[in-house]
N, C-alpha and C positions, 0 to 999 in steps of 0.2 A: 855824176854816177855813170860807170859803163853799161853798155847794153848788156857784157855777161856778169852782171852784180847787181842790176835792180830789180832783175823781176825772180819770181819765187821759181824753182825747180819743176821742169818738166816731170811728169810723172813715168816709171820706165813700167809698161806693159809686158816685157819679159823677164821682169824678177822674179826673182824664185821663192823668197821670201815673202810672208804672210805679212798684212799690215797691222804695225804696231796698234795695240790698242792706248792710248795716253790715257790718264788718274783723272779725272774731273774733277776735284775734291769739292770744288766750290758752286754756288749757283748758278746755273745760265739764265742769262737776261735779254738775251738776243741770239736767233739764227739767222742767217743770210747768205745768199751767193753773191759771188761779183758778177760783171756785169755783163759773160759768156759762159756763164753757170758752169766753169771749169775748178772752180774753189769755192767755200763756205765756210763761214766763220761763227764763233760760236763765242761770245761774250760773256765773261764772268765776275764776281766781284773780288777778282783778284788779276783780270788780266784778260787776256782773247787768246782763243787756236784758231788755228788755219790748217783746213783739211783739204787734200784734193780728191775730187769728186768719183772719176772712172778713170782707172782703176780705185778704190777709197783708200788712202793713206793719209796720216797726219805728216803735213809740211813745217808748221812752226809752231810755239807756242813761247808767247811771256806775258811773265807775271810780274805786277809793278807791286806798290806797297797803295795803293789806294783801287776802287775798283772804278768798273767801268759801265757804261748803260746802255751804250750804241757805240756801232761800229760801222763804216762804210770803206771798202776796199777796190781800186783802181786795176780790175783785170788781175794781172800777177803781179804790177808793179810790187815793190815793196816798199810801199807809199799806203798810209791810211789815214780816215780822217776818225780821231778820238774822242768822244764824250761822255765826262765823269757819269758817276750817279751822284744825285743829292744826298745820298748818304756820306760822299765823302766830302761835305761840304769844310771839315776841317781844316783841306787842303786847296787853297783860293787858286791852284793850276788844272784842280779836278773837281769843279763845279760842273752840272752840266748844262750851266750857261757857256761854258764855250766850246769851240769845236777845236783841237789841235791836231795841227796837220804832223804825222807822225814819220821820219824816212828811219825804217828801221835796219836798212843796210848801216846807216849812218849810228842807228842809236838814237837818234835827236829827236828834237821838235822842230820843226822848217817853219811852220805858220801858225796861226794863231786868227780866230774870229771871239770876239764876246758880246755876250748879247744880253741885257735888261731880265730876262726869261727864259724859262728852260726851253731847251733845245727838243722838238720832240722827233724829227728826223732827221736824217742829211745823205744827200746822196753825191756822189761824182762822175763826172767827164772827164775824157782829158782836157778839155778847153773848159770847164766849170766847176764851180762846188754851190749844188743848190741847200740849202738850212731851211727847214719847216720849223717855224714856232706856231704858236698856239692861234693866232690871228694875222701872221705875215709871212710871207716867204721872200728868201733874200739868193738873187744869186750875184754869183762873184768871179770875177776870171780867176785863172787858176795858176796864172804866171805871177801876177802882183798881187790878188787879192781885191782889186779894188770892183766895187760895188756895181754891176750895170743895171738890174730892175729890183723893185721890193714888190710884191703882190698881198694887196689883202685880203683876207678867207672868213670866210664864217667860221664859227668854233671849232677848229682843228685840234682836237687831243689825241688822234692816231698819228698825227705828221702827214698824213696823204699828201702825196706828192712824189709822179714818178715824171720820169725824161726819156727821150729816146737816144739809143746809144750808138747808133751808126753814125759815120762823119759825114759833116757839113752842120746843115743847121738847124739846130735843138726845137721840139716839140716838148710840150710839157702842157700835163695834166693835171688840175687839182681841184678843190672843193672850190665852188664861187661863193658869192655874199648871201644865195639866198640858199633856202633850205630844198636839198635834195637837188642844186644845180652842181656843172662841172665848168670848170673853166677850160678851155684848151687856149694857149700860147704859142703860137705857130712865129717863130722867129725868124723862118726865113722869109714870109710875107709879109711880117711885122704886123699882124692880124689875130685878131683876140674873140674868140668864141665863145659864148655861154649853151649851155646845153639842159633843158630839163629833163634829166634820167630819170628821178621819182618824186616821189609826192611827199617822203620822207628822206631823214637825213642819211647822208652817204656815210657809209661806214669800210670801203673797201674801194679800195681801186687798182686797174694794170694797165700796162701800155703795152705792146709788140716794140720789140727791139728799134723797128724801123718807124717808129711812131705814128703811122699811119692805122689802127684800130686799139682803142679800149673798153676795157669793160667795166662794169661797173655794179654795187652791192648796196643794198641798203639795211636802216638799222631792223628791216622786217626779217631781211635774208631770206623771204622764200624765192624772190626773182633776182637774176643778174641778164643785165642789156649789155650788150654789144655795140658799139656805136664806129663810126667810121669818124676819127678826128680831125678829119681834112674840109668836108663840108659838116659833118654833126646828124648823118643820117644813123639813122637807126637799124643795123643789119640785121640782129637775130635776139630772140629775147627766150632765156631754158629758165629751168623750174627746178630749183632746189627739192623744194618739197610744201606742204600745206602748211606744218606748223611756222612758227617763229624760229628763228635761230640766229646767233650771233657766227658772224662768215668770217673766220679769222685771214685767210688768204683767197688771192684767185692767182691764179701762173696762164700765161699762155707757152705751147712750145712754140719751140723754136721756129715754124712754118704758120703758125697760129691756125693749123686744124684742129687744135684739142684746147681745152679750157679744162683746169681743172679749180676747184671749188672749195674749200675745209671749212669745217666750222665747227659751233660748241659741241654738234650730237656726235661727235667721233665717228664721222665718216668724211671720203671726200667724193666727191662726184667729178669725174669726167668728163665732158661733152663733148661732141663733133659738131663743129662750125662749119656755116656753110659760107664762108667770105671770099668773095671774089676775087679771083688774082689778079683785075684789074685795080680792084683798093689796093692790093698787097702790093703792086708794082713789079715792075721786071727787072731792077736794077740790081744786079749781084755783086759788080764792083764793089760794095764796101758793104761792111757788116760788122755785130757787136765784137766778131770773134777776131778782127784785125790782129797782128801780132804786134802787144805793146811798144814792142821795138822801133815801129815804124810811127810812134809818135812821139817823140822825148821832147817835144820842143818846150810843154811846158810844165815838165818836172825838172828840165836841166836849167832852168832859169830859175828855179827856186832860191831864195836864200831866205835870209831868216826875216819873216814879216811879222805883221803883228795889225790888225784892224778894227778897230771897234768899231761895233753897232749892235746683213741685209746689203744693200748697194743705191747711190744715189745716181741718178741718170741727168740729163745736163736740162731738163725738163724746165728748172726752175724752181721746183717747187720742193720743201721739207718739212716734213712730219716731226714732232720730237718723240714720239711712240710710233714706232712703223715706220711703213718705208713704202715708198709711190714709186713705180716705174713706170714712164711711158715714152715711147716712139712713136711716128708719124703711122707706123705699121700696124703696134699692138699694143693694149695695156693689160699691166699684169698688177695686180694690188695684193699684196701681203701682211 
């Protein structure tokens, strides 16, 4: 694939033209950004769009003949990783026991993971493809497919499990073995951390870009902790609110001075964090928002495998009624 055919269309700021509004006729089963919150896709059971973010315009949209559960998207590449729904279990290629790596410049399927049980997350790198199931998480190079850790979790039915996106060497965060802990996976140290956030079970989690802070939710959802992932300290701990509530998301921006919060009562919450810029680090050379261009090495290796085992702001964050805006400067909620 060429650098100007793999990844999806810049979005042009001086058209004059209003953005298309596209038909949804069908159900959405998934929202998401990719992984410089420059696009968002939107999961149907008949197929996925891909919207770009600021300015908002729809980039793509298809529709297969079976549907779809999840969706994970590589920046702009036009590379995605696919996962049936069990409704479409009639079709043994769109189970969502497996994950298909999709190049849709190409049309095809490039890759292939299956797995014993359903798939309940999946996220990507360019050098990775992490898979949450229900009790393991598996990752995998992203040139060959093949297998380097499998981690096991306590009862994951969210798929928790996020990674950090800048280059070098991956951070990741997930549910440990015991109730209400977090595991961090520090791969460049080859060091593995447990953490007790709550005293109950983890029902949310986020990473910062540069994986060095996350936060974290439980199934009470009146409190979210802040933790610093590198030794496991505890920076800042905000307050939902008194009742209970189920925390459907947390986002941090882009600079991780705001956290924002959602959950079942239809609100979200904002907060200012007070995290030090020497957690955040000073390192600006690389960051989530690299231009895919400058990493092909392991999408051009791909070939066909196979493995068993309003307005939206680059925030991070999506509402499916309303719409969050914030910057480092001001937040405006509508």
């Amino acid at each position: 694939m060429s650098s100007s055919d793999d990844i999806l269309p810049s979005s042009d700021p001086d058209s004059s033209s209003g953005p298309t509004q596209p038909q949804i006729s069908h159900a959405i089963h998934q929202l998401s950004f990719n992984q410089d919150n420059t696009c968002f896709s939107a999961v149907t059971d008949r197929g996925f769009l891909v919207f770009n973010t600021d300015p908002y315009r729809p980039l793509l949209r298809r529709d297969f003949d079976c549907g779809l559960s999840l969706l994970s998207m590589l920046f702009r590449f036009e590379v995605f990783a696919l996962v049936g729904s069990s409704s479409s279990a009639f079709s043994a290629a769109t189970t969502n026991t497996k994950a298909l790596l999709w190049d849709d410049h190409a049309s095809r399927c490039v890759g292939e993971l299956s797995f014993r049980s359903p798939i309940r997350s999946i996220r990507l790198r360019r050098d990775t493809i992490i898979v949450t199931l229900l009790h393991k998480i598996y990752v995998y190079n992203f040139s060959d497919l093949m297998m380097l850790h499998q981690i096991e979790t306590t009862s994951n039915p969210k798929g928790l499990c996020e990674v950090s996106q800048v280059s070098g060497h991956m951070m990741l965060v997930c549910p440990g073995l015991q109730k209400g802990t977090v595991r961090v996976e520090n791969y460049g140290s080859k060091r593995c951390k447990f953490i007790k956030a709550h005293s109950s079970n983890i029902t949310c989690l986020a990473l910062t870009h540069d994986g060095r802070v996350f936060a974290t939710a439980s199934c009470k959802g009146t409190l979210t902790r802040v933790f610093n992932a590198l030794d496991g300290t505890l920076i800042q701990e905000v307050r939902r609110g008194a009742d209970r509530a189920e925390i459907y998301s947390l986002a941090f921006s882009s600079t991780a001075r705001w956290l924002a919060v959602s959950s079942d009562k239809g609100t979200v919450h904002v907060f200012s964090l007070k995290v030090d810029s020497a957690v955040l680090g000073n390192d600006t050379s690389t960051s989530a928002s690299e231009s895919p261009v400058s990493n092909q090495s392991a999408l051009s290796s791909l070939s066909i495998l196979k493995a068993q085992s309003g307005q939206w702001l680059s925030f991070g964050f999506l509402k499916v009624h309303g719409t969050l805006l914030l910057s480092d400067n001001k937040t405006t909620l509508s």
